[in-house]
C-alpha positions in Angstrom: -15.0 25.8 0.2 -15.6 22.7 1.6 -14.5 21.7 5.2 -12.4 18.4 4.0 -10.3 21.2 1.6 -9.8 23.7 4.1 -8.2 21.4 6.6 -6.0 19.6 3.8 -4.6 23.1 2.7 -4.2 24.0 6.8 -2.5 20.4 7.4 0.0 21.1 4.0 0.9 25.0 5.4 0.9 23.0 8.8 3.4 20.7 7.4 5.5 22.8 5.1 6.2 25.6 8.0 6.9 22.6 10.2 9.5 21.3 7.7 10.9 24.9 6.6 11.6 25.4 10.4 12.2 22.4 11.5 16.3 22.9 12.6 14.9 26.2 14.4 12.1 26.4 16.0 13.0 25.4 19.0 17.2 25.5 18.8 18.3 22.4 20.4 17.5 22.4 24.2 17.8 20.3 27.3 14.8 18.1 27.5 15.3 17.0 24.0 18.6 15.9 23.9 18.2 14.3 27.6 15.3 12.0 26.0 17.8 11.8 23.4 20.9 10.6 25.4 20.0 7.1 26.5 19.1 5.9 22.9 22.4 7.4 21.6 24.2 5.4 24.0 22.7 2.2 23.0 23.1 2.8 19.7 27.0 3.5 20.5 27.7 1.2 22.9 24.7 -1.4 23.3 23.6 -0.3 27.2 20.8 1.7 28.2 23.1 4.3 30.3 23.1 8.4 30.5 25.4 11.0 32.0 22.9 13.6 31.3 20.4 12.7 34.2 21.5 13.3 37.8 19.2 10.2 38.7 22.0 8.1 40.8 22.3 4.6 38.9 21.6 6.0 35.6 25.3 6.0 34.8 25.2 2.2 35.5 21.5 0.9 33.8 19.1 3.9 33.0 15.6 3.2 34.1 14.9 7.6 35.5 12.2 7.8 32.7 9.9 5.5 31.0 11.1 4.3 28.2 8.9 4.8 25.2 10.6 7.7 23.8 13.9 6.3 24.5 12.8 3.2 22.4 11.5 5.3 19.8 14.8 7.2 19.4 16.7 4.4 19.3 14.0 2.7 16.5 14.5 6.1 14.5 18.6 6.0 14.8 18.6 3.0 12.6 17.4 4.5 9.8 17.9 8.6 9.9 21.2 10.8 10.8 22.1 11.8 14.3 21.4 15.0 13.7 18.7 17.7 15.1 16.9 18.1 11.7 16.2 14.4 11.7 16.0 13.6 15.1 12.6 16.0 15.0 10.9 15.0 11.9 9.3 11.8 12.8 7.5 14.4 15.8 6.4 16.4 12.7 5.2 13.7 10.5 3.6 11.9 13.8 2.0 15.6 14.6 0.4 16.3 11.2 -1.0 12.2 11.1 -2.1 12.7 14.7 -4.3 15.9 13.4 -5.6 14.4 10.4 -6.8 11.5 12.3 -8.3 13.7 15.3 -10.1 15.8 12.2 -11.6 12.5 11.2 -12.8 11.5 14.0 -14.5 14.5 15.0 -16.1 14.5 11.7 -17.6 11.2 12.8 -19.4 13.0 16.0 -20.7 16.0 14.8 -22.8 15.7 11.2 -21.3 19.2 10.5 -17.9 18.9 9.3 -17.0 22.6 9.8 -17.4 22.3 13.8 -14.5 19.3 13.4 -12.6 21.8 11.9 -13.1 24.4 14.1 -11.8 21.9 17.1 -9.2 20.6 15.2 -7.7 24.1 14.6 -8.1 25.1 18.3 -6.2 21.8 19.3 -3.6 22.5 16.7 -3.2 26.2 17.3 -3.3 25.9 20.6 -0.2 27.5 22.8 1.1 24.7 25.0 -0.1 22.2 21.8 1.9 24.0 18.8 4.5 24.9 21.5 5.3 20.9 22.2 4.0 19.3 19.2 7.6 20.5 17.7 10.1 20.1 21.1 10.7 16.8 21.0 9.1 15.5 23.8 7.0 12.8 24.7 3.5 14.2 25.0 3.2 13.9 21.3 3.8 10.3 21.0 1.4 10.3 23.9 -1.2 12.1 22.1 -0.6 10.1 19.1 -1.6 6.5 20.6 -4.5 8.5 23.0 -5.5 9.2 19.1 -4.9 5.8 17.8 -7.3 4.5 20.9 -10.0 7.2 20.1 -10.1 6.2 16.6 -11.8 2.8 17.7 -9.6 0.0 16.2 -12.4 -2.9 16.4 -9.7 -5.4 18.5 -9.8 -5.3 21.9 -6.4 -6.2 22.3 -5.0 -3.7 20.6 -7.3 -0.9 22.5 -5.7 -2.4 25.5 -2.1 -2.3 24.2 -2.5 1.4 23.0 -3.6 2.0 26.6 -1.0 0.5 28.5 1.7 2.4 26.4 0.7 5.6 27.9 2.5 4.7 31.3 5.5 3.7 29.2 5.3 7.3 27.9 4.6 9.1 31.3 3.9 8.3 34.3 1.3 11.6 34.9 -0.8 9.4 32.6 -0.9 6.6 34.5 -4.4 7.5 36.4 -5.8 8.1 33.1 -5.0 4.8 31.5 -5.6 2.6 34.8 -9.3 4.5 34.6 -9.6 3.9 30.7 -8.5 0.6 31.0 -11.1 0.0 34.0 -13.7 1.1 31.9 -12.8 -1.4 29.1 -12.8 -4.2 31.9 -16.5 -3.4 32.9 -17.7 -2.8 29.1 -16.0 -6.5 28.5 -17.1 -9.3 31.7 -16.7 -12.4 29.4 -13.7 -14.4 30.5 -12.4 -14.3 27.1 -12.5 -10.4 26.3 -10.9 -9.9 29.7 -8.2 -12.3 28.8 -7.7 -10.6 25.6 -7.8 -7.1 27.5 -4.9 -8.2 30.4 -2.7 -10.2 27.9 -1.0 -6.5 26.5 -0.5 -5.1 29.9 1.2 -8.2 31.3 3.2 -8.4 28.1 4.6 -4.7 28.6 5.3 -5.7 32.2 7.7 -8.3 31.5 9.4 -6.6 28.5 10.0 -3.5 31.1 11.4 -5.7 34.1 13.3 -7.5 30.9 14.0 -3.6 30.0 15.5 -2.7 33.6 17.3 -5.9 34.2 14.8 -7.0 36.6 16.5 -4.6 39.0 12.6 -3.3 40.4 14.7 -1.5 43.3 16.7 0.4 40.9 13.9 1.5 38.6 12.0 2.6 41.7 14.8 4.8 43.5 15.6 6.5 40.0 12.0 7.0 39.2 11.5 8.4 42.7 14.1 10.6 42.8 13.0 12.0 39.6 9.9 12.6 40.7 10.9 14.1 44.1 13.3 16.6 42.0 9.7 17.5 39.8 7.6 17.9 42.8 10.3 20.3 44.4 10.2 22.4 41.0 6.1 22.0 40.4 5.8 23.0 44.2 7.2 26.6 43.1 6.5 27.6 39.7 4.1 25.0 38.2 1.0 27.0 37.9 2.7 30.3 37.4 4.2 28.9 34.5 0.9 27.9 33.6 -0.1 31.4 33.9 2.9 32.0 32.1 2.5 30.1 29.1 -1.1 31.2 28.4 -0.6 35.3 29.3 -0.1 35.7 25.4 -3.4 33.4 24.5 -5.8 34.5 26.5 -9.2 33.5 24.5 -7.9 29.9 24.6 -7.6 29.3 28.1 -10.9 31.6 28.5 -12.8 29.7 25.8 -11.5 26.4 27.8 -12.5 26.9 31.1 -15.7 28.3 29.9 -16.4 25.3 27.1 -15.5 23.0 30.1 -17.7 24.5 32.6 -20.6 23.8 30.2 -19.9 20.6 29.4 -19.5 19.9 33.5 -23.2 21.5 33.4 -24.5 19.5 30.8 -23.3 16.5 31.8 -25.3 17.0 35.1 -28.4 18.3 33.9 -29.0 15.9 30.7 -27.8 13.0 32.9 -25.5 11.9 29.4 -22.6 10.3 30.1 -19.6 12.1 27.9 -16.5 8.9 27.7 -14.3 11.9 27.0 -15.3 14.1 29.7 -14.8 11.9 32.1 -11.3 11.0 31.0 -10.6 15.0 31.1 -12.0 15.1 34.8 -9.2 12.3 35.8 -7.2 13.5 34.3 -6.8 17.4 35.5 -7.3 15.5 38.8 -3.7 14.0 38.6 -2.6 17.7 37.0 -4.0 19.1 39.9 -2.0 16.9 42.2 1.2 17.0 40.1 1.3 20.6 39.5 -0.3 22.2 36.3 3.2 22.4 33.8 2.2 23.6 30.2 4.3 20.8 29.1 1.3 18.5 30.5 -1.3 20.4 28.9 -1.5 19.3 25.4 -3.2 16.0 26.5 -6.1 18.6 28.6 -6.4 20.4 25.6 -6.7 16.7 22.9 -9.4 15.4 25.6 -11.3 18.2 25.7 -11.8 18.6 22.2 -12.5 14.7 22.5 -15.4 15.6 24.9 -16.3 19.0 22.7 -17.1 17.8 19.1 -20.6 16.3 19.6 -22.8 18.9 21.7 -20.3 22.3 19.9 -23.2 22.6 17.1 -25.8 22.9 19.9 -23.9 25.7 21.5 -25.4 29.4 22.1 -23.6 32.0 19.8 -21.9 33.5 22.3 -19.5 30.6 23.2 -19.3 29.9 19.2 -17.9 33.8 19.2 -15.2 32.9 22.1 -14.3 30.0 20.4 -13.6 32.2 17.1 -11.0 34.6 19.4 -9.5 31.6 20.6 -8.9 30.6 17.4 -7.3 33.8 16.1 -5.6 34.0 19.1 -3.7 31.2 18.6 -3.3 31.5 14.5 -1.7 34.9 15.6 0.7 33.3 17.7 1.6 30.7 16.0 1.9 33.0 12.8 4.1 35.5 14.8 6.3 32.2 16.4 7.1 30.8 12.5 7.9 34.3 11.5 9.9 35.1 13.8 11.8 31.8 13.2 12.3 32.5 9.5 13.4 36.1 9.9 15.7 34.9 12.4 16.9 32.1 10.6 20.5 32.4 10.0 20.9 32.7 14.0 19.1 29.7 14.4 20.6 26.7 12.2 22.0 24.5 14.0 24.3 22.9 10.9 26.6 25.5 10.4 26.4 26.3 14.3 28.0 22.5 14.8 30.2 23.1 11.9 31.5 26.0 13.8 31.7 23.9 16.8 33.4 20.6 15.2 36.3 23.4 13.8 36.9 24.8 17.1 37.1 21.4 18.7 38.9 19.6 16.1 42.1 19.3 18.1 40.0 18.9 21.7 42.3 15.8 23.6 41.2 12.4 24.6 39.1 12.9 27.7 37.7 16.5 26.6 34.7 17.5 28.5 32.3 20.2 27.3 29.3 21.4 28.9 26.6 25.1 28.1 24.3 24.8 25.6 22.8 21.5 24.7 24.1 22.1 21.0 27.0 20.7 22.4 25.6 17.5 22.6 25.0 16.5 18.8 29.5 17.9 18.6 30.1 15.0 21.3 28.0 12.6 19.5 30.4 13.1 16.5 33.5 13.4 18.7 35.2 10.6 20.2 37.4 12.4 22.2 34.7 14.7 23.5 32.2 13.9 26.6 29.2 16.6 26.9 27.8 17.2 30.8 24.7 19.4 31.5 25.6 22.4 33.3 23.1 21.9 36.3 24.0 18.1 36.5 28.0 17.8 36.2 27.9 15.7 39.3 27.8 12.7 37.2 31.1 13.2 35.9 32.4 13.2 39.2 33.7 9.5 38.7 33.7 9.9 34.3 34.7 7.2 32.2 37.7 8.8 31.2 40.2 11.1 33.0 39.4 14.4 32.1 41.7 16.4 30.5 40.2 19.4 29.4 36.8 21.6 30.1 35.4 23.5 27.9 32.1 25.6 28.5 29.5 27.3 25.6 27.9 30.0 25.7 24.1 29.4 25.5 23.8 32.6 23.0 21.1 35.3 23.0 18.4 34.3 24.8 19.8 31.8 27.0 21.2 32.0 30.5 25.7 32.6 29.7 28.3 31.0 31.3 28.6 33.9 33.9 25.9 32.5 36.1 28.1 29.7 35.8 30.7 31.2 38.0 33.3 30.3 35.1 36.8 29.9 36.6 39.6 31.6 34.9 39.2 30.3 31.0 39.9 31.4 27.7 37.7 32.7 25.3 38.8 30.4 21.9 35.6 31.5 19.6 32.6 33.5 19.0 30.2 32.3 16.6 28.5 35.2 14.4 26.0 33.8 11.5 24.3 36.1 8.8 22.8 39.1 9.8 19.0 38.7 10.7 16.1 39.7 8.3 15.1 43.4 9.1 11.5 43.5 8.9 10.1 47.4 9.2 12.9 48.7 11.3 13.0 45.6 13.8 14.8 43.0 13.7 16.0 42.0 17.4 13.7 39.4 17.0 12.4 37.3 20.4 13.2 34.2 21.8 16.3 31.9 21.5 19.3 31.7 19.0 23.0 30.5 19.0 23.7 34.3 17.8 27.0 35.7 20.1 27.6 32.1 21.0 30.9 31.7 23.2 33.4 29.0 23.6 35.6 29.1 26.8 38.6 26.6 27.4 39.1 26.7 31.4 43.1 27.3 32.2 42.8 24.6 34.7 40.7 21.5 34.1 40.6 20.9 37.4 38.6 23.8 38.1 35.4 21.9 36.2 34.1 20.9 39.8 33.6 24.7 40.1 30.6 24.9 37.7 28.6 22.0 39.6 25.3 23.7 40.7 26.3 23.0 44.7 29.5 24.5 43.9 28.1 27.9 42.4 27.9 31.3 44.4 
């Protein structure tokens, strides 16, 4: 069967499991409904603002993240539901185009279409890759335009725009577009190509000062302080949750350092300069200075398959044969992952999980705040009368909008951390949600990972006692 057939069947499955498990694989979590939060409140009430990030000022003009994602949720809010089934499929449908156009290019630097299969597969079945192609965060918008770039759109100017969206993504990827977009400078000297490459960069600059109010101070102490709180976390656990993430796939992060180490070798004895493999150097530089998180990984992994496809057919065997336990390695894992979704499935929707919610809450005061899980955020979406506060940054509620008039707190179901390392003050237990059974599957069906299964809500006695369940407040 021919290469071109065998990836279009993988990219269907690819797309179909994605679809099929879209509401519940991952069950609604923090990061994504923090990205979330700032292009919800512009859509509600026209200002970029947020009362799920700690950042001070945020609460006032939100400029803690860039601002890419927020723009793209707010783009996507025009046309689709606020809801978590259609909040996630323009990552899916941006995931499966971002593969087929990565297949196609590798096709282009190999002459053997099966090797640009091979590497496509790797990148796709990769852990920390399949793990936040569907979480709803940034990195696969990012990997999208690094895509778009690597494609080779013949205008300069748009080369230079795709490359100065990536700060706007993250700012890790800074280095790595400052160093791309150096190299375009010294491939271009004529006056005109150079005005063509600088006019996309100034343009995002004003927009963003345009974006922030032109409050530069403001933008820098939120940034900073986001940044600080990072470096305090990466400082701890960044590489062991490196270690982590890849103790399950270990042919993939083998055949990586391995692959890489050759290509590091080859580079220096053939004297070849490898675009891509300089990029990757840059940036596991700035990975290595920020703190190796999984989350940041995906890029490594779409740059190094970048840097792979045209010296993988003149490989030794050996390397060929680490590359194929890589790769069933991570088809295992992301096999087991799906199944494990769909046998779990009942546990897992968030739909009837919210309706659950909304009929609990339905009589919730003006002035109600809830906080737990982050399912709780698409209920206070759809709730006027409800506020939602992340449990580990209530502090911004400490001078809310509205006087607060009652707390409630839910449970973050199996899997997830309860409300009793919360410290929850007296409260009252109102609901417990209890979906379908599970499927049982040979005897098992305690099936890993996260689900709103068991899920609690608590009404505290005394609202007052919501200062209580502030993380500086906590036992």
């Amino acid at each position: 069967m021919r290469a071109e057939r065998l990836f279009h069947i993988f990219l269907i499955l690819y797309l179909l499991l994605g679809l099929l498990n879209l509401d519940t694989l991952p069950v609604v979590w923090n990061d994504e409904v923090q990205n979330l939060d700032p292009a919800v409140q512009h859509f509600q009430t026209g200002k970029w603002v947020s009362w799920l990030w700690p950042n001070p000022g945020a609460t006032e003009q939100f400029a803690s993240y860039p601002p890419f994602i927020h723009h793209w949720h707010r783009l996507m809010l025009i046309f689709l539901p606020l809801k978590p089934f259609w909040v996630r499929l323009p990552f899916l449908l941006i995931t499966c185009l971002s593969l087929w156009a990565l297949f196609q290019i590798l096709k282009r630097s190999d002459s053997k279409a099966y090797w640009a299969l091979g590497i496509t597969l790797l990148f796709a079945w990769d852990r920390s890759v399949f793990e936040i192609a569907r979480s709803v965060r940034v990195e696969s918008l990012a990997m999208a335009l690094l895509i778009a770039y690597a494609w080779g759109p013949p205008s300069l100017w748009l080369r230079s725009f795709l490359l100065c969206l990536l700060p706007a993504c993250h700012l890790l990827l800074a280095p790595l577009a400052l160093g791309m977009f150096i190299f375009e400078g010294i491939k271009h000297p004529k006056l005109p190509d150079r005005a063509r490459l600088l006019s996309p960069a100034i343009g995002i600059s004003i927009y963003l000062l345009y974006h922030y109010n032109w409050d530069i101070s403001n933008a820098y102490h939120q940034m900073s302080y986001q940044v600080a709180k990072h470096s305090a976390l990466r400082a701890s656990n960044g590489l062991n949750e490196l270690l982590y993430t890849y103790k399950q796939a270990p042919f993939q992060a083998l055949f990586f350092f391995v692959a890489l180490l050759g290509l590091t070798y080859h580079q220096i004895r053939l004297r070849q300069h490898n675009f891509w493999l300089y990029a990757l150097g840059l940036y596991l530089l700035t990975l290595t200075a920020a703190q190796p998180l999984h989350r940041y990984w995906p890029m490594a992994w779409l740059l190094f398959s970048l840097a792979l496809a045209p010296l993988l057919s003149k490989s030794p065997k050996w390397l060929m044969g680490l590359g194929a336990l890589a790769l069933f390695n991570g088809a295992g894992l992301y096999t087991a992952r799906h199944f494990s979704a769909l046998a779990d499935r009942p546990a897992r929707l968030s739909e009837p999980a919210l309706a659950w919610l909304d009929q609990q809450l339905k009589t919730a005061p003006e002035g109600s705040l809830i906080t737990g899980s982050a399912l709780a955020t698409y209920a206070a979406y759809h709730n006027p009368n409800l506020e939602y506060g992340m449990p580990d940054y209530l502090q911004t509620f400490q001078q809310p909008r509205k006087a607060i008039t009652e707390v409630y707190v839910l449970d973050f179901g199996t899997g997830h951390r309860g409300p009793d390392t919360l410290s929850l003050p007296p409260a009252t237990c109102i609901g417990t949600y209890q979906p379908a059974q599970a499927m049982t599957v040979m005897g098992f069906k305690n099936w890993p990972g996260e689900s709103y299964q068991g899920m609690k809500l608590y009404r505290l006695k005394d609202p007052n006692d919501w200062t209580t369940l502030m993380p500086q407040a906590r036992p």
